[in-house]
N, C-alpha and C positions, 0 to 999 in steps of 0.2 A: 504493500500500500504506500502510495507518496503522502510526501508530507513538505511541508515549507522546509526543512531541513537539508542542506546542499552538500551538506558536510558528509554524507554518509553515514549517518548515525543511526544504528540500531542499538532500542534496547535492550541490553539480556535482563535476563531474570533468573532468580537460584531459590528456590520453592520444594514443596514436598512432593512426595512421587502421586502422594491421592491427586493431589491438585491438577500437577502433568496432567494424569489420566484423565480427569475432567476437561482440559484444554482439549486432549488430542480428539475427543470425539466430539469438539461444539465448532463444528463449522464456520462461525464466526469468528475464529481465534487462528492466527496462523502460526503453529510453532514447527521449531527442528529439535527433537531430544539429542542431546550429546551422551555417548558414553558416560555412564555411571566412575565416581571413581571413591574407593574407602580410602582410609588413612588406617592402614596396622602392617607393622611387618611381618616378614615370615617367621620371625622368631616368637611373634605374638603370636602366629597360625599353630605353630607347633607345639607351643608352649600349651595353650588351651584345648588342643586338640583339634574345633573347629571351629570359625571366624564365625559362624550363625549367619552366614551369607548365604542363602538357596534360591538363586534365580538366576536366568540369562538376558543377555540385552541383544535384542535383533532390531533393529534399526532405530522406529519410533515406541516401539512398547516393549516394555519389558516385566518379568514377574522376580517377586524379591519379597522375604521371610521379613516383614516388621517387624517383630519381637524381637530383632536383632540390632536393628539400624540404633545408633546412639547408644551402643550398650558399655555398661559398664564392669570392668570384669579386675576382680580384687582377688587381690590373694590372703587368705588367713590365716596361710603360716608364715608370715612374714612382714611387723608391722607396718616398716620402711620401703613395701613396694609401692613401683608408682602408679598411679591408677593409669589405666591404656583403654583410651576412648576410640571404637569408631565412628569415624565422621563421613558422612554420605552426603554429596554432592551430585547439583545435575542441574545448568545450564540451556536454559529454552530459546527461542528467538521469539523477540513479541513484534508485533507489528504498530507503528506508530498510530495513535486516533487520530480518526480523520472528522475533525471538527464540522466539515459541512455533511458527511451524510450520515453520522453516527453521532443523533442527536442528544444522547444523554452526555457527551463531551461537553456539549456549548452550554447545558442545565448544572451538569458538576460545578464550571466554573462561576456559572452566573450565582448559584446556590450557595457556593464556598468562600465568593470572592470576600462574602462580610464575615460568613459564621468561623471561617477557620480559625485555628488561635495560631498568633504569629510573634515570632522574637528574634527582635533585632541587634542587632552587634554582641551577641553571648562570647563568653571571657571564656563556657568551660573547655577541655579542650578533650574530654572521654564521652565515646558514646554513651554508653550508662547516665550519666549527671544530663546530658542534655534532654534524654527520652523521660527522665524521671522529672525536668522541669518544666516540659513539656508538656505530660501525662496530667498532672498536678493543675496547670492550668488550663490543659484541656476539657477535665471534667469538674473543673470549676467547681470544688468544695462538696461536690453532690455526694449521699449518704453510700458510703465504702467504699471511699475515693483509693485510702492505703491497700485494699484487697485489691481491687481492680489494676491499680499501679503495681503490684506484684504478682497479681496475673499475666499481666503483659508484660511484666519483665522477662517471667518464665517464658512466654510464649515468642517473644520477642528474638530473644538469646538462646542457645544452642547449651544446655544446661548439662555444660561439663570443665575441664578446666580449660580449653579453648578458647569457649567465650565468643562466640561469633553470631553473626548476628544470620536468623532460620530462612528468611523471607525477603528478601530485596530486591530491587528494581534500578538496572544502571546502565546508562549507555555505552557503547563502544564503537569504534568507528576502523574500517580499514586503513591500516598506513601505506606508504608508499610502500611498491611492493609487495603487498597482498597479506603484511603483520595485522594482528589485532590491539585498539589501544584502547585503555581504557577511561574514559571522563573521569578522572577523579575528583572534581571538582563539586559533585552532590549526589548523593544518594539515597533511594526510597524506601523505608522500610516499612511491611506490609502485618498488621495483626488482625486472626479475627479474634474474640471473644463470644463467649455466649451470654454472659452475662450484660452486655450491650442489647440499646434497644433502637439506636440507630447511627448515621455515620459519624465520625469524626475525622479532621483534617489539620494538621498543626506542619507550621512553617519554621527553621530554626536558620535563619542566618547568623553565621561566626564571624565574630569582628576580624578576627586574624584566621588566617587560612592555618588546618589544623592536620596532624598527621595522626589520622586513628585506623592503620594498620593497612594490610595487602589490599591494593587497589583503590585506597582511598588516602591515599598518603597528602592531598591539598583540599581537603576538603571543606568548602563552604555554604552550600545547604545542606540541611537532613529536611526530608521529607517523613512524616510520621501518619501512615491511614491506617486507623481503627476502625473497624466494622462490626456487627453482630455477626454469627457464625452460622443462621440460617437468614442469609438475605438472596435478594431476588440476582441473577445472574449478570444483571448490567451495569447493578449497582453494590458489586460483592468488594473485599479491597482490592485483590488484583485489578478490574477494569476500574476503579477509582485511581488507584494509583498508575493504571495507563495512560490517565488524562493527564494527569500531572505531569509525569516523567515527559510527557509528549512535548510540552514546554521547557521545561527544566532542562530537555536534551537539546536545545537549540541554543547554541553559544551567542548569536545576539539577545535573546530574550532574558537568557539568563545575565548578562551584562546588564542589561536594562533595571533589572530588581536587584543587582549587586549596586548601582548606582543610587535609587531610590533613599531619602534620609528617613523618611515616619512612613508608619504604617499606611495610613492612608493613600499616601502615593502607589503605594505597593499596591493594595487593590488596584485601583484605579489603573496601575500597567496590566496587571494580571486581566481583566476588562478589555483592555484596549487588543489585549495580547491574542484573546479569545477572539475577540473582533476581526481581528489580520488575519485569525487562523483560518476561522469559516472563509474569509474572500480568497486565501489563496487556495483552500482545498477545492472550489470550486471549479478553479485552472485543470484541463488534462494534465498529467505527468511530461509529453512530449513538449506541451508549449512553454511549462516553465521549464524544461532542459534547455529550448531553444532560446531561452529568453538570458542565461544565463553564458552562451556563447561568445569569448571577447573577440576571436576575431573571424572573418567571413572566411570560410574554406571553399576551395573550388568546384562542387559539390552544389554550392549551394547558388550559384552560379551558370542556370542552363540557358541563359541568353545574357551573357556577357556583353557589355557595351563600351567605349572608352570612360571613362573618370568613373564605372559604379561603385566600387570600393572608397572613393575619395568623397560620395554623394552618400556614402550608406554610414561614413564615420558621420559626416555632418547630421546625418539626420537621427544618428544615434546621441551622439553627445549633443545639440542642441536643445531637447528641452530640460538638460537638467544646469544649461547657463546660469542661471540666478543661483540655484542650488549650489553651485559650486563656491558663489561667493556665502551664500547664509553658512554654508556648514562651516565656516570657517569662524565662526562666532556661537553657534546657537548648540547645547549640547549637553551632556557632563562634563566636566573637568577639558570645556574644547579651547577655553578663551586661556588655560596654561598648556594645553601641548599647541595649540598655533602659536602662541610668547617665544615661548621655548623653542618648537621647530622651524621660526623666523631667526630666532638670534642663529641657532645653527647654521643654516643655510647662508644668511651671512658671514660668518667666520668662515664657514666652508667654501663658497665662493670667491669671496676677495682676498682670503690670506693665498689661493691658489693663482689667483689671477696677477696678484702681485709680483709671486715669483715666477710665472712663467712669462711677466712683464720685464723682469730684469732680464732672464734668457732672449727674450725675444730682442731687447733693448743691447744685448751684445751681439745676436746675432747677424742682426740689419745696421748695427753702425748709430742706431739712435730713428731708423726710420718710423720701426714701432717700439712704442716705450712704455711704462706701465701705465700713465694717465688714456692712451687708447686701451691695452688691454681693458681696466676698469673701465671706460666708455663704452665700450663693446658690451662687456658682460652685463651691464644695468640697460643697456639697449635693449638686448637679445632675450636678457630674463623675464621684462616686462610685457615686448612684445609677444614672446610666447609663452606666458601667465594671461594673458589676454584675447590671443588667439589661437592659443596650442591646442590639439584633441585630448590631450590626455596634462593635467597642467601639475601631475606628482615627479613631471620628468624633469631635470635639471640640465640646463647645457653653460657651458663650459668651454673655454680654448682649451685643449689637453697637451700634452706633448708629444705624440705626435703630428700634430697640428702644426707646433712649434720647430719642430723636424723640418715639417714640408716647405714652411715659412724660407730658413735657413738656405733646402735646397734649392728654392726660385729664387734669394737674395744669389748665394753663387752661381746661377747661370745667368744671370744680368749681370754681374761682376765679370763673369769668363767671355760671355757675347758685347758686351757693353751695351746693356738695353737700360729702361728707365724701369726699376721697382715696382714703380706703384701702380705703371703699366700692364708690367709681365702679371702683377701680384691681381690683379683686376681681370683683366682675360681669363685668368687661371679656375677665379671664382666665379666666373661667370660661367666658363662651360661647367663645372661644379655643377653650381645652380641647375642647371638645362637638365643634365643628363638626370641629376635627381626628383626636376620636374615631370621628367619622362616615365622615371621611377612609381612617383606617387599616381599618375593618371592611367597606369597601364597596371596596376596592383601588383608592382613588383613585391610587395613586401609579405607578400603570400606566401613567400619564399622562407620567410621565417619560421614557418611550422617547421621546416626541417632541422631546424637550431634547435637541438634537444636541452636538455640540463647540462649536461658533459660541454659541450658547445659551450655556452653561458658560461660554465665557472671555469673553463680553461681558459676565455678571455677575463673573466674575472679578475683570475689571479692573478693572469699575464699585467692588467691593470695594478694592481698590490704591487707586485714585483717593482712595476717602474716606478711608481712613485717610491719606495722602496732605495731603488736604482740611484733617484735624482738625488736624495738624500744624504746617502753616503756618497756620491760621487763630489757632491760640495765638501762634506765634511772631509776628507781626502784631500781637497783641493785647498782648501782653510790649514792644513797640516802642512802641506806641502809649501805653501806660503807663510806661515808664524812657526812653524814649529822644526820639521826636518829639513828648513833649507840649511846649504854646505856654507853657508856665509854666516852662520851662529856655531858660537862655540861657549862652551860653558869654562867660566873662571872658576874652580872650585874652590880658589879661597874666597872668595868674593858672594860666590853665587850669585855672579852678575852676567846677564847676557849682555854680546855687544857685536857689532860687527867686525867681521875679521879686517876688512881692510878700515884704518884707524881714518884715516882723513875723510872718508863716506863716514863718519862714527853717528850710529844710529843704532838707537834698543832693538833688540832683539822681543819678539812678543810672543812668548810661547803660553802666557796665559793667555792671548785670546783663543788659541785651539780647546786650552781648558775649557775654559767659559764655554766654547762651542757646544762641546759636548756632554756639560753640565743641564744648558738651554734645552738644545736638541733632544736628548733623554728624558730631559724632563719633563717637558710638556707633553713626550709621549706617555713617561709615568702617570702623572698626576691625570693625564685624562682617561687614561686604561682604567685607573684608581676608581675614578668618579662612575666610569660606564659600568665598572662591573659591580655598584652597590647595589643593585636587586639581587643578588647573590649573594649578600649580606643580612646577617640578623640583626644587623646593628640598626635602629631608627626603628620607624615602621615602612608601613610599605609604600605610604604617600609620599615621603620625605625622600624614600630611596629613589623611589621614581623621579622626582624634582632632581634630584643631583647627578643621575641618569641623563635625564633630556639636555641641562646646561654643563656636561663634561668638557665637551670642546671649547667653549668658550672662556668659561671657569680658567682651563691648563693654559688658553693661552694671554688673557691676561693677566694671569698670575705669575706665569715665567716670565712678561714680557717686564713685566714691574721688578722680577729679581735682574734681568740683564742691566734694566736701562736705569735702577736707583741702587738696589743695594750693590751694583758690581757696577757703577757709573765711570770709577776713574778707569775701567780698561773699556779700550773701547772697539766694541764688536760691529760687523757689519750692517750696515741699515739702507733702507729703500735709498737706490740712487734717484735722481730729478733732475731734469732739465727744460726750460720750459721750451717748447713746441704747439707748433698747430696740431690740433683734435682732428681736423678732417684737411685730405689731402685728396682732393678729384683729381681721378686716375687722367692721364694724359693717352687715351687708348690710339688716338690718330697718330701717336709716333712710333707706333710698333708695326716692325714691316708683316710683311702676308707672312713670311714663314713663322713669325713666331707667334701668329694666332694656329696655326698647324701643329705647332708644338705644344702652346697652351693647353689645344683642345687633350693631346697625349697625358698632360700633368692634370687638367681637371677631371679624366675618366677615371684614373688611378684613384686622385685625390676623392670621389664621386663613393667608390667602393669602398672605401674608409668610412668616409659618413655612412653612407649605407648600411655597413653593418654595425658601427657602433648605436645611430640610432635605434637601431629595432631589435639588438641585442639588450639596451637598456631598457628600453619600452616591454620587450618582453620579460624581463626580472619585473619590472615593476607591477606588471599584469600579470605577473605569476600567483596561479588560482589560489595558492596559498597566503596570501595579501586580503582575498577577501574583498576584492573590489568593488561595488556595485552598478558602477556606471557606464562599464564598455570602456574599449578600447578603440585605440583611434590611430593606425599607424600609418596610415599613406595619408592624412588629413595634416600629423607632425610634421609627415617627410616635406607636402606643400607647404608648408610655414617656413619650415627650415629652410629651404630651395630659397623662396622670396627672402627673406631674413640674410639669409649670406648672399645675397647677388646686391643686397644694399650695402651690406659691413664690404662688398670686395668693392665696390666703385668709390668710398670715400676712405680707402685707405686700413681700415679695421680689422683687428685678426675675426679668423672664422670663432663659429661658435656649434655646437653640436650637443647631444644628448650624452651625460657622461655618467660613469662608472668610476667609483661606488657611489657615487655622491645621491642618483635617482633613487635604487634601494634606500641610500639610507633616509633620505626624505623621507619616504614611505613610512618606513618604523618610527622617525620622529611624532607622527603624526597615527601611529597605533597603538590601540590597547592592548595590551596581553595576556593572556593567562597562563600559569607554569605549571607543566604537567613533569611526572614524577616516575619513573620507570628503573625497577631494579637499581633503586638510587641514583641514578643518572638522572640531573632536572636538563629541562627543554623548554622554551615560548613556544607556544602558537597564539598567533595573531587575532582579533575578537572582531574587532574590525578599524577600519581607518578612516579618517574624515579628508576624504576628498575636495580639497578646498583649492581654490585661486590662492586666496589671500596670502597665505607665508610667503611664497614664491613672490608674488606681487610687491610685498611689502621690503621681502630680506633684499628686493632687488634696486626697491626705490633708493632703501638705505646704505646699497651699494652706492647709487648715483650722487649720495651726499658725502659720500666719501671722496668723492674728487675734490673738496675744499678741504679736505684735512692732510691734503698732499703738499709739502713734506710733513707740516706737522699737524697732527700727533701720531700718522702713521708711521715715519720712522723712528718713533719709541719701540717699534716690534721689531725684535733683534731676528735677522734673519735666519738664524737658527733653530728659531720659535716657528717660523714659516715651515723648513725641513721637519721640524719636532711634528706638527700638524698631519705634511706625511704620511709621516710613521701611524701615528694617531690613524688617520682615514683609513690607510692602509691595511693596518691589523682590524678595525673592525668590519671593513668588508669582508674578512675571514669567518666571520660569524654564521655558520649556517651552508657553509660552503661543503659540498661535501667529497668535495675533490682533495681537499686540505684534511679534511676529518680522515679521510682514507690514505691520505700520505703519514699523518700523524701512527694510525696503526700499525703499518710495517715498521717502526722501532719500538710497539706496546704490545704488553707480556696477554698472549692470549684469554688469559683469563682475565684480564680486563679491559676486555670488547665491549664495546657498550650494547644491550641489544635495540639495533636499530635494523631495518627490515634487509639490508643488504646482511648482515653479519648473518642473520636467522636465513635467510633464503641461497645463499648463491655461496657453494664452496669457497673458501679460504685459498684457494690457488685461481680459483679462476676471478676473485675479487680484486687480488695484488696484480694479475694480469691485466686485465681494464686498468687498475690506477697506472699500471706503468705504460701502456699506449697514453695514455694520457699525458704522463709526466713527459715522454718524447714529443708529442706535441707540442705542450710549452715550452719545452729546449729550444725545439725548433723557432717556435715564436719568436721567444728571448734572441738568440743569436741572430736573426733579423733586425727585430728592434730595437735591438742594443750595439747593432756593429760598428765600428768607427767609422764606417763610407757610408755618410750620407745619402747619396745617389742608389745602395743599396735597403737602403727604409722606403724606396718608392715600390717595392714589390710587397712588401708589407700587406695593405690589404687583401692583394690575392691569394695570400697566406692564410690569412681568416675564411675568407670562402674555400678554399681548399680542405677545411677541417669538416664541413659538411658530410662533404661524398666520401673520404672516411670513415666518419660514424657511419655511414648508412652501406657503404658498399664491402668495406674492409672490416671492417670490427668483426660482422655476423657469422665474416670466414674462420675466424680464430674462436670467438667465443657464442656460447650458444646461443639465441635470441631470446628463449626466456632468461636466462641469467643477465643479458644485457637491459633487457626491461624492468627486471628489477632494479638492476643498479644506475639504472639511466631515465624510470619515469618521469614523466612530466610534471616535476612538481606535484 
C-alpha cells in the first residue's frame, strides 16, 4: 500500500504468534512472517534435556508448544545458577494506513488529536519511568490506577531478566544496497488489557535524545496504545497503533512535532498532518512517483523538440519563485540556519575568491586582480540567486578556471595578441557551445554520472585545494625559511644575510607563523564542525557552533596573525588600483585566432559542463531531500549568458562549484542521527530551499569591495590556505570513496556495517576502491602537471570516467556487486 512516505519506510512489528495468526488470515492486513528465532544455547539444550520447542516454520505459519515460549528453567541444586530464559521473536511487515480509504485512520486521529495524554521535553531516560509516567497520567487517578499500571507493566515487558519490551511497532527502511535500517528515532508500544473499557493513546516526547537499548539507541518518541482485550478489529491496539506509527514513520512529520513548543500546537500539526495524509493518499502511487522525478529521462521524451528540457525546468521551478524566497524566513529554527548558512557562504566565497584573485593577479601581470575576481563572484552569485533553476548551487572561479586563464595569458604572450581579446573570444564560444548544450538537453547525459563519478571528482576537488595549500606553504618556506642566503649565528641566534653589505633579517618566523595560521584555522574549524558529536552543551548550542565553524576559525586566526603576532609580519591581500571593467577589443584579433579561440572554448565548454551538472547533481542527490525539482539545462542557460557577459568586460568565469554546493545544502538542513552497531550517521530531515542566503552572502560579497585593502588585509593569507584545508576535509564527509580508502588500513573487525561491507565481498570491495583510486591518479597527474598546455585535456579526462564505469568496471567486477557499491544515492 502507498503512502506519502518517499523514504521507503516500512513498519515492522514484533508481536505474539496468537496475534500473527490472526493477521495472517484477515485479508485486510498485509504481513510476511520471518523465521522464528529462541535465544538458548546448546549447552542449555543438553543441559535440560529438551528446549520445550515442538513446532516447524514453513513459510507464513507455523505450529509451536506455548507452554514453553518464555520459560523459565532453575536449577535447585545449585543456589548460584543463573536463570536461562527463552526468548521468542518474530518480525511481521505491516503495511502503512492509508488515510483516504481506511477510514477509521482519519476518526483515530480526529478522536485522539484532544483525548491522548501527551509529555513534552521528559528528562527520564529508561523505558520503565517513562510508561509508568505515562500510564499514571493516562488513566488519570481512576479507581486501581496502581493495579492496572502493573498490569501493563507485566504485559508490556517480557517478564524475565531481559526486560524487553513484548509488542512494538517500528519502522525501517532499505539502505543503499538493499541493508535494513532501523528508525531509531521513536517507537510504538502496543498493550491490551482486559480490564480496560476503552482506548487509550499517550505521546512521550524526550527533551534529549535517549539510548534505551538494541534499535532504539536515539530515541525521541515513545508511543504508548492501551486497548481492552476484547475490542472490535479496527479498533484493537495493533491497527491503532498503525495509525500512528503511519505518521511517526514519516521523517518530515515527525520533524514537524519535534519542533512544536506546547501541546496545543502539537495537536493542531497532528490535525493538519491527518489532513495532508487523506489528500495525498488520494494521489495513485505512479503519479506521486512521477511527481517526485528530479530530472526528465529520455523515456519520457516520445516527441522530443528543440529547448523541451530547458521549457520543462522553467515550468517546473517557476511556481515555486516566491516560495523560494519565503522559505528563507518563515519556519522553525529557519531565520538561524539562513544567519548562519549566509555568513558561511560568505566566508566560503570571498576568502576563495580572494586567493584565487592573487593567483590570477600573478598570473596575467595584474590584468585580472582580486577586486575583478570579487566583482565577478557578487555578479554571478546574485545573478544566478535570481535566475538560476536550482539556486542551492554555488558558483565560483575555481582553479582550474585559473589554469585556463594562465594558459590564454601565454598564448597572447607567445602570439603577441591582446588578453582581453583572446580572453573574450575564448568565453564567448564557451558560452555558445554550452548554449547549445542546454537547448538540445545535453545534460541528460548526467544520469550516466553515477556516485563513483561524483566522489572521484569530489575528491579530485579536496585534493586540489589541498594541493594549493601546501604548495604556498612550500613556497613561504622556501622564501623565509630554507633559502641558502640564511644562516644561523649560534651564538647569537640571530639570522642574517650571508652577504653583509645586502644585510637584511632573515625571517624564518614568518614560515612559523604560516603554519601556526594555516593549521589552525583548519583546527579550530574541524573543532567547531565536529560538536554535534559532542556531549558537551546540548544539542541547540552544538548545532549553533556547527553552522558558524568556518567563520568563527577564521576570524579568530585572523585576529591571532594580524594583533597578537602583529610585529612579524605575514603575507596579506596585494592591491593595486585598476579599472573593474575592460571591453574586450575583439576587432583586433585576426580570423585565425577566433579558429583557435573557438579550439580553447570547446575544451574550456566540457569543463563547465561537467562541473556544473556534476554539482547540480550532488546537490539533487535524493538523499538531500529536495522538494522542488531540479533544473539542469535551465543553470547551464544562465550560466552560458552569465559568462559571455563576465568574458566581454574582462571578468574571470564563474561556474557551479564543489564542495562548496553540497555544503550549502547541509548548511541549510536539518538532521537526524541514527545509531548502528555504535557507529553514528546524519540523515538529512529536510532543507529549506531558499534564494535568500545565496542572495544575500553574495550582496555582502559586493560590499566587500570597499573594505579593499582595509580591513581585508587583516586576513593573513594563510588563514585563506587554512580555509582550504577547512573546505576540503569536510567535503570528505559522506564521501564514500574516502570511507572505502580509509578501510584498506582498518582492522576488519572494525568495518563499520554499512551496506557495501554486509553485501559485496571484501576483495571485490578493495577492487572497485582501487579502479577508482587509479582514476584519481590519473586525474591528479593531469591536473596537477607542470605544462600548463597539458590541463587543457583535462576535461576530456572527466568524460572519459563515464564509459569506464559503465563499459569496463562490469568486465572485472560483477554488476550486482557494482550496484551495490555504486547506487545512486
Amino acid at each position: 500500500m502507498d503512502s506519502k512516505v518517499s523514504n521507503g519506510l516500512s513498519p515492522t512489528v514484533s508481536f505474539s504468534f496468537d496475534e500473527v495468526e490472526k493477521l495472517n488470515q484477515d485479508d485486510d492486513c498485509e504481513t510476511t512472517c520471518l523465521p522464528m528465532t529462541s535465544m538458548a544455547t546448546e549447552k542449555d539444550a543438553d543441559t535440560n534435556g529438551n528446549t520445550g520447542i515442538n513446532g516447524t516454520s514453513n513459510g507464513k505459519h507455523g505450529s509451536i508448544d506455548f507452554s514453553s515460549i518464555n520459560c523459565q528453567m532453575d536449577s535447585t541444586d545449585n543456589d548460584d545458577a543463573e536463570e536461562v530464559t527463552l526468548m521468542y521473536s518474530q518480525h511481521d511487515r505491516l503495511s502503512m494506513k492509508d488515510f483516504h480509504s481506511e477510514v477509521r485512520a482519519a476518526q483515530d486521529i480526529e478522536s485522539f488529536a484532544k483525548q491522548a495524554t501527551l509529555m513534552l521535553d521528559m528528562t527520564e531516560t529508561s523505558m520503565e519511568a517513562i510508561f509508568v509516567k505515562l500510564l499514571k497520567k493516562m488513566l488519570n487517578g481512576r479507581e486501581g490506577t496502581d493495579d492496572i499500571v502493573k498490569e501493563a507493566k507485566s504485559t508490556l515487558f517480557t517478564q524475565d531478566s531481559v526486560h524487553k519490551l513484548s509488542k512494538t511497532i517500528q519502522s525501517t527502511s532499505v539502505t543503499e544496497g538493499g541493508g535494513m535500517d532501523y528508525d531509531q528515532s521513536w517507537i510504538c508500544a502496543l498493550c491490551s488489557l482486559p480490564c480496560l473499557q476503552r482506548r487509550y493513546v499517550g505521546i512521550a516526547r524526550l527533551k534529549h535524545a535517549a539510548n534505551m537499548g538494541t534499535n532504539i539507541q536515539e530515541i525521541h518518541f515513545v508511543i504508548l496504545i492501551l486497548s481492552p482485550t476484547k475490542e472490535k478489529g479496527t479498533k484493537n491496539a495493533l491497527e491503532t497503533g498503525r495509525t500512528f506509527s503511519t505518521i511517526f514513520a514519516d521523517i518530515d512529520y515527525r520533524q514537524q512535532l519535534l519542533d512544536v513548543k506546547t501541546e496545543e500546537e502539537f495537536y493542531q500539526v497532528l490535525l493538519a498532518i491527518r489532513k495532508d495524509l487523506r489528500y495525498i493518499h488520494r494521489i495513485p502511487s505512479r503519479a506521486r512517483l512521477r511527481s517526485t522525478t528530479s530530472i526528465d529521462e529520455p523515456d519520457n521524451f516520445p516527441n522530443w523538440y528543440f529547448g523541451r528540457g530547458l521549457r520543462s525546468d522553467i515550468q517546473r521551478r517557476l511556481p515555486y519563485y516566491w516560495s523560494d524566497f519565503k522559505d528563507g524566513f518563515v519556519g522553525h529554527k529557519t531565520l538561524q540556519k539562513m544567519m548562519a548558512a549566509t555568513i558561511f557562504l560568505y566566508f566560503a566565497c570571498i576568502l576563495p575568491s580572494i586567493a584565487f584573485g592573487v593567483l590570477n593577479d600573478k598570473n596575467t601581470k595584474g590584468a585580472i586582480d582580486v577586486q575583478k575576481v570579487i566583482f565577478a563572484q557578487m555578479f554571478g552569485g546574485i545573478v544566478f540567486a535570481l535566475f538560476g533553476g536550482q539556486p542551492l548551487i554555488v558558483l565560483l572561479t575555481t582553479a582550474p578556471l585559473t589554469l585556463y586563464i594562465k594558459v590564454i595569458y601565454n598564448i597572447c604572450e607567445d602570439l603577441d595578441l591582446n588578453f582581453f581579446a583572446m580572453y573574450a573570444c575564448v568565453g564567448l564560444w564557451n558560452a555558445f557551445f554550452l548554449f547549445i548544450y542546454s537547448v538540445v538537453d545535453a545534460s541528460l547525459l548526467i544520469k550516466w554520472s553515477t556516485r563513483s563519478t561524483e566522489e572521484i571528482f569530489s575528491l579530485f576537488i579536496s585534493v586540489a585545494f589541498s594541493v594549493d595549500a601546501f604548495k604556498d606553504l612550500a613556497h613561504n618556506f622556501d622564501l623565509y625559511y630554507n633559502t641558502d642566503n640564511c644562516m644561523v649565528l649560534n651564538d647569537t641566534q640571530e639570522y642574517i644575510h650571508s652577504h653583509v653589505a645586502d644585510y637584511v633579517y632573515c625571517s624564518r618566523e614568518v614560515s612559523l607563523l604560516y603554519v601556526i595560521l594555516m593549521f589552525g584555522t583548519l583546527w579550530v574549524g574541524v573543532l567547531l564542525y565536529n560538536t554535534t558529536k559532542s556531549p558537551l552543551l546540548d544539542a541547540s548550542k552544538r548545532e549553533l557552533l556547527t553552522d558558524y565553524a568556518l567563520p568563527v576559525s577564521v576570524l579568530f586566526m585572523s585576529f591571532i596573525g594580524s594583533y597578537v603576532f602583529r610585529d612579524i609580519k605575514v603575507e596579506s591581500l596585494p592591491y593595486h588600483d585598476s579599472n573593474i571593467f575592460v571591453i574586450a577589443p575583439l576587432e583586433t584579433l585576426p580570423v585565425g585566432a577566433w579558429f583557435g579561440a573557438m579550439g580553447l572554448g570547446f575544451c574550456l565548454s566540457l569543463l563547465f559542463f561537467m562541473d556544473q551538472n556534476i554539482s547540480s547533481a550532488m546537490v539533487n542527490n535524493p538523499a538531500n531531500k529536495l522538494k522542488k525539482g531540479s533544473a539542469y539545462h535551465l543553470d547551464l542557460f544562465v550560466v552560458a549568458l552569465l559568462n559571455a557577459l563576465l568574458s566581454i568586460v574582462g571578468l574571470p568565469w564563474v561556474h557551479a562549484a564543489l564542495p562548496h554546493s553540497p555544503l550549502h545544502v547541509k548548511a541549510l538542513a536539518d538532521v537526524e542521527e541514527r545509531v548502528d552497531q555504535g557507529h553514528v550517521y546524519n540523515i538529512i530531515v529536510r532543507v529549506r530551499e531558499t534564494r535568500v542566503t545565496s542572495l544575500f552572502s553574495h550582496i555582502l560579497i559586493g560590499l566587500s569591495l570597499f573594505m579593499i585593502p582595509n580591513p581585508l588585509e587583516y586576513i593573513p593569507k594563510p588563514v585563506l590556505y587554512g580555509l582550504f584545508l577547512y573546505v576540503a576535509y569536510t567535503a570528505l564527509d559522506g564521501n564514500q570513496l574516502f570511507e572505502r580508502m580509509k578501510l584498506l588500513i582498518t582492522e576488519q573487525a572494525a568495518y563499520p556495517p554499512n551496506h557495501y561491507v554486509r553485501r559485496v565481498p571484501q576483495r571485490k570491495m578493495h577492487t572497485f576502491t582501487f579502479f577508482q583510486l587509479i582514476q584519481l591518479i590519473i586525474l591528479c597527474s593531469f591536473g596537477f602537471a607542470p605544462y600548463p598546455y597539458l590541463k587543457m585535456v583535462f576535461p576530456i579526462l572527466i568524460l572519459i570516467l563515464l564509459p569506464i564505469r559503465h563499459k569496463l568496471l562490469p568486465k572485472i567486477i560483477e554488476p550486482k556487486f557494482i550496484a551495490a557499491l555504486d547506487r545512486s544515492h
